[in-house]
C-alpha positions as CSV (number, residue, x, y, z in Angstrom):
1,X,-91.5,-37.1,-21.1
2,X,-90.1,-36.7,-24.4
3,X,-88.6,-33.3,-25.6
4,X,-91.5,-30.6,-26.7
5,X,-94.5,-32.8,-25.1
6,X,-97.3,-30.4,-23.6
7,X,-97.3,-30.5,-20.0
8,X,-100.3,-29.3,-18.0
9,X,-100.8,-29.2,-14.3
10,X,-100.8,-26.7,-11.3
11,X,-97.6,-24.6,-10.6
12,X,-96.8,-24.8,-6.8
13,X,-93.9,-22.4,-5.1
14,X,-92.8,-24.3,-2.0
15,X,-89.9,-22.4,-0.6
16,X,-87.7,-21.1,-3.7
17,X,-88.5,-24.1,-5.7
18,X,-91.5,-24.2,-8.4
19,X,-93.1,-28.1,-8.6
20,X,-95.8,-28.6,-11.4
21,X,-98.4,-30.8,-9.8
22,X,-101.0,-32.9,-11.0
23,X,-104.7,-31.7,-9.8
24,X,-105.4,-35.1,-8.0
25,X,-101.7,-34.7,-6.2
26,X,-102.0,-31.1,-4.8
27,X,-103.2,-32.6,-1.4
28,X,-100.5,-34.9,-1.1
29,X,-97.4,-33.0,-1.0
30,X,-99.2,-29.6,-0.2
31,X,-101.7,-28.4,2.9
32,X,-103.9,-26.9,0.0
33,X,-107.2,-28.7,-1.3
34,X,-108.9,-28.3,-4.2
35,X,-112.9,-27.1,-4.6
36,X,-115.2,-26.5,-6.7
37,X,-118.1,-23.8,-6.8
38,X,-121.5,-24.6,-7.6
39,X,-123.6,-22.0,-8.3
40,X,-127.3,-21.5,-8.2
41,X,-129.5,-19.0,-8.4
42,X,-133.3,-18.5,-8.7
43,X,-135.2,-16.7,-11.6
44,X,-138.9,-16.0,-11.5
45,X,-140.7,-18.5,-14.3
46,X,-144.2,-19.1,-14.6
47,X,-144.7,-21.1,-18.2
48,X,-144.6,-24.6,-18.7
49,X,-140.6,-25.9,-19.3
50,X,-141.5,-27.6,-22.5
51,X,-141.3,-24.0,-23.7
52,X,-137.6,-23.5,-22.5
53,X,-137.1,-27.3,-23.1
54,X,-138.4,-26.6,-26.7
55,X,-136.3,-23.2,-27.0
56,X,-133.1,-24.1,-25.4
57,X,-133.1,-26.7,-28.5
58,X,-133.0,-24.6,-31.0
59,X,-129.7,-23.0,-29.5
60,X,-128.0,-25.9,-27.8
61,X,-127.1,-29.5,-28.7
62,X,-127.2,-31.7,-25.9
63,X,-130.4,-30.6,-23.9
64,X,-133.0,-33.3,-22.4
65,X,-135.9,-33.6,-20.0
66,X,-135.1,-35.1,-17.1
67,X,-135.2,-35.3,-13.0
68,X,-132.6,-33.9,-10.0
69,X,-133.4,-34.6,-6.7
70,X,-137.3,-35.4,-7.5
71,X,-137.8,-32.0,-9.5
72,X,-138.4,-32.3,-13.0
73,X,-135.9,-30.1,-15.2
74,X,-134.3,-29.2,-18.2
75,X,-130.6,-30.6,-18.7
76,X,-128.4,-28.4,-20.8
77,X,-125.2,-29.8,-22.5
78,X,-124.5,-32.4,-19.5
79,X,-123.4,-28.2,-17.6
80,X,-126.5,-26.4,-16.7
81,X,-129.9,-27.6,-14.9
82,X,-132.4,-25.6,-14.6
83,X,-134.9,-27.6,-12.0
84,X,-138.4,-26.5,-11.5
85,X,-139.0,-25.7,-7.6
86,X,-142.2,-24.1,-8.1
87,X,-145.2,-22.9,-10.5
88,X,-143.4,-19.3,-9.7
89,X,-139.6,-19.8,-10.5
90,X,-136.7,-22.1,-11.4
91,X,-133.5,-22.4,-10.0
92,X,-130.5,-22.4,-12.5
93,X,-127.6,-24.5,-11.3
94,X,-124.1,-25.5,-12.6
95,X,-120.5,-26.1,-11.6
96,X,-118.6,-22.9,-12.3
97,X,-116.1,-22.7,-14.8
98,X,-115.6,-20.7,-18.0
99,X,-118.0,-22.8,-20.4
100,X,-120.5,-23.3,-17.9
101,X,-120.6,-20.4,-17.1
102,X,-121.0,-19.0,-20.6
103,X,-124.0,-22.1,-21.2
104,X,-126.0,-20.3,-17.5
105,X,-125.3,-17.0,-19.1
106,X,-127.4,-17.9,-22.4
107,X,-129.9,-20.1,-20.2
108,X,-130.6,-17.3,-18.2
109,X,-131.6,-14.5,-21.0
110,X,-134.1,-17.3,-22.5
111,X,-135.5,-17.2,-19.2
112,X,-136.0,-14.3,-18.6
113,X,-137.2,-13.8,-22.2
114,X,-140.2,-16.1,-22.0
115,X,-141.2,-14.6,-18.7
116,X,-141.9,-11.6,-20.5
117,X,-144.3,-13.4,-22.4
118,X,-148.1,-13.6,-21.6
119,X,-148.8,-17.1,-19.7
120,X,-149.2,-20.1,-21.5
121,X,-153.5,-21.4,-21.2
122,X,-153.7,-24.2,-19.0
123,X,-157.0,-25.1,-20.4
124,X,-156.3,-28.9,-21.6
125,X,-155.3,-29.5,-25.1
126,X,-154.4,-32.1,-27.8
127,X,-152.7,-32.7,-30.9
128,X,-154.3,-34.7,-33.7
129,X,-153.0,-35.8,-36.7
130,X,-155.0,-35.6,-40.2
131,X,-155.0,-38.3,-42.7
132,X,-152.6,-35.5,-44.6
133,X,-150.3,-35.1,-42.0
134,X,-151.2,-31.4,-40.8
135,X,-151.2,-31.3,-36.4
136,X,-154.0,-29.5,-35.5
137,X,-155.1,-28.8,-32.1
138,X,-158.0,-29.8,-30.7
139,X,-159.6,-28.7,-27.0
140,X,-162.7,-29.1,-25.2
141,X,-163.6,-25.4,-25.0
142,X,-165.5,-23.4,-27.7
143,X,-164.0,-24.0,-30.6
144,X,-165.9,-20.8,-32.3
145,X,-163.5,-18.5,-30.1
146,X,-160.1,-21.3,-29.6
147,X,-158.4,-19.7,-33.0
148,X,-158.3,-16.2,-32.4
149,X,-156.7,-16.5,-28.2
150,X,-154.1,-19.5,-29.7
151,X,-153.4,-17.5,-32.4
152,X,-152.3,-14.4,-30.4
153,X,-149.9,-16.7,-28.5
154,X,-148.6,-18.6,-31.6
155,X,-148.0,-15.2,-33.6
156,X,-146.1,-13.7,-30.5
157,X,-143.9,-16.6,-30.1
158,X,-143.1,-16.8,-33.9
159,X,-141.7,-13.5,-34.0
160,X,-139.6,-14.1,-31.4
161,X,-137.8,-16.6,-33.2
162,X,-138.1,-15.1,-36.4
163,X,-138.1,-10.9,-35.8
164,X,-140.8,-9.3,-34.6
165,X,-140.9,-7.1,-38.0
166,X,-140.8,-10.5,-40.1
167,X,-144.2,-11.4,-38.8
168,X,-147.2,-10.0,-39.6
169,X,-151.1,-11.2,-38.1
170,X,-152.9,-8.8,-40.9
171,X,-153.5,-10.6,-44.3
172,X,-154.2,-6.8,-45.9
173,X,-150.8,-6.4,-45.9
174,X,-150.6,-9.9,-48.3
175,X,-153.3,-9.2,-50.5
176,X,-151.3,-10.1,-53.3
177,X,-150.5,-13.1,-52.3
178,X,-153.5,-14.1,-51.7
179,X,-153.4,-16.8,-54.5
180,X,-151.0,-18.7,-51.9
181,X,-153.5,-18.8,-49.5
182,X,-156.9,-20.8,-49.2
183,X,-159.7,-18.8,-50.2
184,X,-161.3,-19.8,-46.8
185,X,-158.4,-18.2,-45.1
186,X,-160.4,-15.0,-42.9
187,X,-158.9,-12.1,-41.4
188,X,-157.5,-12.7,-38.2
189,X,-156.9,-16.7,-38.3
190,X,-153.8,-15.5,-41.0
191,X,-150.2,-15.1,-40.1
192,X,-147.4,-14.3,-42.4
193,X,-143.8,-14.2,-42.1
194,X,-141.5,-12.0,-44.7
195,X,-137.7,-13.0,-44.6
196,X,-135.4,-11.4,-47.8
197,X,-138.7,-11.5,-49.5
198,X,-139.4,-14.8,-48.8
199,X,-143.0,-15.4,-47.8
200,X,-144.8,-17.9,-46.1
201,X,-148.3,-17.8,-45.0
202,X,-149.7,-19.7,-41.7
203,X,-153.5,-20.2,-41.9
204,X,-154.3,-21.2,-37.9
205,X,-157.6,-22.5,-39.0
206,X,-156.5,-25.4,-40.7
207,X,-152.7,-25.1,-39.3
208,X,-151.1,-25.3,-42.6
209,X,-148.2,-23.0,-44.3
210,X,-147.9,-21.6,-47.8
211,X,-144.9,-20.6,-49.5
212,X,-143.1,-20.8,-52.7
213,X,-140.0,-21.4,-51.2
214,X,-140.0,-25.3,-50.1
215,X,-136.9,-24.7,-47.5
216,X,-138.3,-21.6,-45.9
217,X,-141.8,-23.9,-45.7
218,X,-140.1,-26.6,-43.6
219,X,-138.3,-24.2,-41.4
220,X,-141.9,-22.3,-40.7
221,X,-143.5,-25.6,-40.0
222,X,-140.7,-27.2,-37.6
223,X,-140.8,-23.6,-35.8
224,X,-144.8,-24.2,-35.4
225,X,-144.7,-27.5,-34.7
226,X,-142.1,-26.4,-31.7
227,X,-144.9,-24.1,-30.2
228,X,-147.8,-26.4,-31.0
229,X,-145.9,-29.2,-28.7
230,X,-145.2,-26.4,-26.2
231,X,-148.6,-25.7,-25.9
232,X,-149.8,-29.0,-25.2
């Protein structure tokens, strides 16, 4: 070891002498074992986890669908699972230690976040693409009353990710801007989100956004198209 190289390793006090050890060697010349804690714990969750999958994206990198001991789940920077035991609740797990634990704390606030929320329809659904490249959902149901119930859902989920006093369901209060908007836009199949006096305008009949400001546009759309998967 050359002078002023880093060492790193685990200080032992055997009698009056001090030994730095290696992790893997702390067996070996002591009677002391390492461990490691893994930690689980079980939070009541009754949506569908392509809604945390599709959240949990927009904080962390790193996070994937996948399977643990036959249980689908959500994998969160290669530290957190979060496995789905039942249509009830989840079980959080990870191996403790100071990231990890950081990573559970945030994974556990989204969940408990979107369990606040109303719960998801189960009634089955699709996305179709249009020849101009607008996703639209489609469902088997009554389409005369579909807009209205999605909409609610949609609207409440956008203004969790973008403030709940950025978005507004009432065109009234964008009757100026109503240029921007389709003149078959109705009340009550409108949603519009305000950010620094940026607008953009969601018609949930046709599923398209308005706005002026191109960059602003293509975040509202990849925030809707989020939901419109999570939905499915």
């Amino acid at each position: 070891v050359h002078a002023g190289a880093r060492l790193e390793g685990l200080l032992v006090q055997k009698g009056f002498g001090m030994h730095l050890l290696a992790p893997k060697d702390l067996r070996i010349y002591t009677q002391l074992q390492g461990g490691q804690v893994l930690q689980r714990q079980s939070v009541p969750y009754v949506q569908d986890l392509e809604l945390l999958f599709n959240r949990l994206k927009q904080i962390f990198d790193g996070v994937s669908m996948t399977e643990k001991r036959g249980l689908l789940c959500v994998q969160v920077s290669s530290v957190v699972w979060v496995l789905k035991q039942t249509a009830e609740y989840v079980v959080v797990e990870w191996s403790s230690d100071p990231i990890a634990d950081m990573v559970a704390d945030s994974v556990l606030a989204v969940l408990l976040q979107l369990d606040q929320t109303p719960r998801l329809p189960t009634r089955p659904l699709s996305l179709t693409n249009t020849p101009n490249g607008t996703s639209v959902i489609d469902s088997a149901e009554d389409s005369s009353q579909e807009p209205v119930a999605e909409k609610d859902i949609v609207t409440l989920l956008l203004r969790d990710i973008f403030g709940n006093e950025s978005v507004s369901d009432s065109k009234g209060e964008v009757a100026n801007q109503a240029d921007e908007c389709d003149s078959d836009c109705a009340i009550g199949t409108v949603t519009v989100i305000v950010i620094d006096g940026v607008e953009a305008i969601i018609d949930h009949e046709t599923n398209t956004v308005t706005s002026e400001d191109d960059a602003f546009k293509g975040k509202v759309q990849r925030a809707l198209q989020r939901i419109r998967y999570a939905l499915l």
